[in-house]
C-alpha positions as CSV (number, residue, x, y, z in Angstrom):
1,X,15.5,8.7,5.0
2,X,12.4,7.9,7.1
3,X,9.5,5.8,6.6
4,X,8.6,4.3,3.2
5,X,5.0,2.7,1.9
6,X,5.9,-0.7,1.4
7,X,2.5,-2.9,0.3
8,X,4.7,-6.4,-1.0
9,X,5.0,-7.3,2.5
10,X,1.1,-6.9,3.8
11,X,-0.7,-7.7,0.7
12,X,2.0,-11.0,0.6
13,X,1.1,-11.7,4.3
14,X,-2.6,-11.9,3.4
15,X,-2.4,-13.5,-0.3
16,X,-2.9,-10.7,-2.1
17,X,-1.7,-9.3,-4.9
18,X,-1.4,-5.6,-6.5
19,X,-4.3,-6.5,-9.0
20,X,-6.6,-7.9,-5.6
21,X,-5.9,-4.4,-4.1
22,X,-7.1,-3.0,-7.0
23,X,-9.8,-4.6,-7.6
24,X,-11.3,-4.0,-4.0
25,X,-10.5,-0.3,-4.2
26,X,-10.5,2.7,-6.7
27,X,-7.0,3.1,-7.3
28,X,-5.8,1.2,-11.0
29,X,-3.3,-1.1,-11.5
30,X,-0.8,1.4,-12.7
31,X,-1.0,3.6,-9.6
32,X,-0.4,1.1,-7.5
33,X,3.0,-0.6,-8.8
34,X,3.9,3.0,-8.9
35,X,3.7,3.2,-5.1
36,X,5.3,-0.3,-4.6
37,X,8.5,1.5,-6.7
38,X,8.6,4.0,-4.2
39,X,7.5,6.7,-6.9
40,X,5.0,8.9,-4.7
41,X,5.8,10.1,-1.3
42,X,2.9,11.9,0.1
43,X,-0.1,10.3,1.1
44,X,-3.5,11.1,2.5
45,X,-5.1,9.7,5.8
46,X,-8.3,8.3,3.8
47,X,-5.8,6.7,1.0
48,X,-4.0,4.8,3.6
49,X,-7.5,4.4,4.9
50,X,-8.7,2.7,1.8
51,X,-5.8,0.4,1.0
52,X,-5.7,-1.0,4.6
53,X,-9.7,-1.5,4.9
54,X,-9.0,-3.2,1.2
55,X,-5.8,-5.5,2.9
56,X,-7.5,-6.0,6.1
57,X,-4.1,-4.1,7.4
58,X,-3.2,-1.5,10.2
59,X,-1.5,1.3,8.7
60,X,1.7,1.0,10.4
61,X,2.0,-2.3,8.8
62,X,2.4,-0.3,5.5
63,X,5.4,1.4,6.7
64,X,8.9,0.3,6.9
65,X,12.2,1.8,8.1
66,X,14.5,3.0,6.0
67,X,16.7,4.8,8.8
C-alpha cells in the first residue's frame, strides 16, 4: 500500500521511452525497467530529481496510488 513510481505514464505523456530516459540521464537501461516493475522501493530526492529534469516532469507526476 501507498504510493508507487510509476514512469510508463509520464515518459508516455511526453513520447518517451525507457531507452530516451536513459539516454538523457546516468541510470542504464536495466535499472530503469527494474523500477517500471516495481522492483526498488526507496528512492532519493536527487534521483527523482534527475529523472524528472530528464522527462520534463514534476515528481508527483511519478507517483501513483495504490491505496
Amino acid at each position: 500500500m501507498g504510493l508507487e513510481l510509476q514512469l510508463g505514464p509520464a515518459l508516455e505523456a511526453r513520447g518517451l521511452t525507457l531507452q530516451d530516459l536513459s539516454n538523457r540521464t546516468s541510470f542504464d537501461l536495466p535499472t530503469l525497467e527494474a523500477v517500471e516493475r516495481g522492483e526498488y522501493r526507496n528512492y532519493r530526492i536527487t534521483t527523482l530529481e534527475a529523472l524528472c529534469n530528464a522527462i520534463g516532469c514534476e515528481v508527483g507526476e511519478l507517483f501513483a496510488s495504490n491505496l
